[in-house]
PADOBA-434836 format. One record per residue (C-alpha): chain; z, x, y; residue number from 1. Coordinates in steps of 0.2 Angstrom, whole numbers. Layout:
BEGIN
SITE chain    c3    c1    c2 resi
SITE     A     Z     X     Y  NUM
...
***
This chain:
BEGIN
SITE chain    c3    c1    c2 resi
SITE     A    12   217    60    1
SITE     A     6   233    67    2
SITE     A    27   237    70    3
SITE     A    36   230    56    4
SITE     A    43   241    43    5
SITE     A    43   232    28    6
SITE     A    23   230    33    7
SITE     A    23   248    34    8
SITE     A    31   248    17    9
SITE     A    19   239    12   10
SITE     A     4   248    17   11
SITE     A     8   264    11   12
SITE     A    16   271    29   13
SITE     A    33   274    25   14
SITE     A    37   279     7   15
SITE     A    50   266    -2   16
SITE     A    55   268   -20   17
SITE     A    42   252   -28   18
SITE     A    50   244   -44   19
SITE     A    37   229   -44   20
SITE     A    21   227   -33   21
SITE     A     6   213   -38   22
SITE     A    -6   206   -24   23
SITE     A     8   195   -16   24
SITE     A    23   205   -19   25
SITE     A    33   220   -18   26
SITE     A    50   225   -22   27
SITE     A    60   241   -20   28
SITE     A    76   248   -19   29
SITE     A    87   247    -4   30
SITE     A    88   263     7   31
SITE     A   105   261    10   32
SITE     A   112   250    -6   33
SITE     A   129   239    -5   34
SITE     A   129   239   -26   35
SITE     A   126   248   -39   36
SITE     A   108   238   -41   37
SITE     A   103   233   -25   38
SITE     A    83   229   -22   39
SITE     A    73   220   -10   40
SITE     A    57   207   -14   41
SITE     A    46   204     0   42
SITE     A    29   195     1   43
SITE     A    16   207     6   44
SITE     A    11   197    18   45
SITE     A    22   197    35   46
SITE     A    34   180    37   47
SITE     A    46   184    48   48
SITE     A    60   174    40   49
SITE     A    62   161    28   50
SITE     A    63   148    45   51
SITE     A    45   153    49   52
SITE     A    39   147    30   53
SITE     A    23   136    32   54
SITE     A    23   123    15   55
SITE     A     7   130     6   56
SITE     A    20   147     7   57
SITE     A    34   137    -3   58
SITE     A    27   144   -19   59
SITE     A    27   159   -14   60
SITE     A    45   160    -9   61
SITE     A    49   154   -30   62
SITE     A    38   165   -38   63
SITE     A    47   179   -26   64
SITE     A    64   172   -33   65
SITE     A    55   171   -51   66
SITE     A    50   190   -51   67
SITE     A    69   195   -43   68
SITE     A    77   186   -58   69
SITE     A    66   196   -69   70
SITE     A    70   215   -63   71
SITE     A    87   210   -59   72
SITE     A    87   209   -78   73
SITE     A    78   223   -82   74
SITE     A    90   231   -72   75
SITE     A   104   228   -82   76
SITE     A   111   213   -72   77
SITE     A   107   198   -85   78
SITE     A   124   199   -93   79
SITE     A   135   199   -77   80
SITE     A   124   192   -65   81
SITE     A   119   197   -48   82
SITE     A   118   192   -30   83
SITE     A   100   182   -22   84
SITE     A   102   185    -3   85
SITE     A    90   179    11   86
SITE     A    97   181    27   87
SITE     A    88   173    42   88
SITE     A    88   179    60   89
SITE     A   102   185    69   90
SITE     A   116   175    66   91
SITE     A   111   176    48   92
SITE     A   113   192    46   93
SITE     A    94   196    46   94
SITE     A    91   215    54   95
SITE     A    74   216    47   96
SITE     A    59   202    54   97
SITE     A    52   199    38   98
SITE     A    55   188    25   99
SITE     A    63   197    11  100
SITE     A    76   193    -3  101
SITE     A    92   205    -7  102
SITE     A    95   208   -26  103
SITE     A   114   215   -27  104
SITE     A   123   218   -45  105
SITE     A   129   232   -56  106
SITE     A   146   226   -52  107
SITE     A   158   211   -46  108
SITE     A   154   205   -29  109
SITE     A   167   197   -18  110
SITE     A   166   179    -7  111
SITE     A   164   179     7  112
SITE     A   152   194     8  113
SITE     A   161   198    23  114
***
């Protein structure tokens, strides 16, 4: 989408700090971070939330969870664990109309998120 920013991400419009990117997938870190470690991973291609997923694009959303394990790791989260958000729409917390997953660690996290 000509508008979204994450898609603008994407195509080289607006800078983001890249961590991870492969023809699919993309993953950065968060502009404004809630942790310590705190990174998003987006499929390049624009869902607008995990609600909108088609089910030939289920694969995609496990190798998207696959690759967020990975660099949570490499970010120094493997021992103490980390946080895998996906909001969805409004009422789920979702301020950004594409799909994307949150990765949050570096330190212990609280329930509820609040």
């Amino acid at each position: 989408m000509d508008d979204c920013i994450f898609c603008k991400i994407v195509r080289g419009e607006i800078p983001g700090r890249k961590i991870y990117e492969d023809d699919e997938m993309l993953a950065f870190h968060d502009v404004n971070p809630a942790a310590p470690v705190h990174f998003l991973v987006i499929p390049k291609r624009h869902i607008p939330h995990v609600m909108a997923l088609e089910k030939d694009e289920a694969p995609l959303l496990g190798r998207i969870l696959y690759k967020a394990q990975e660099l949570a790791a490499a970010l120094g989260c493997a021992e103490g664990g980390a946080r895998f958000v996906i909001n969805c729409k409004a009422d789920g917390g979702q301020t950004v109309d594409h799909l994307h997953c949150h990765v949050l660690g570096g330190r212990a996290l609280g329930w509820p998120p609040g």
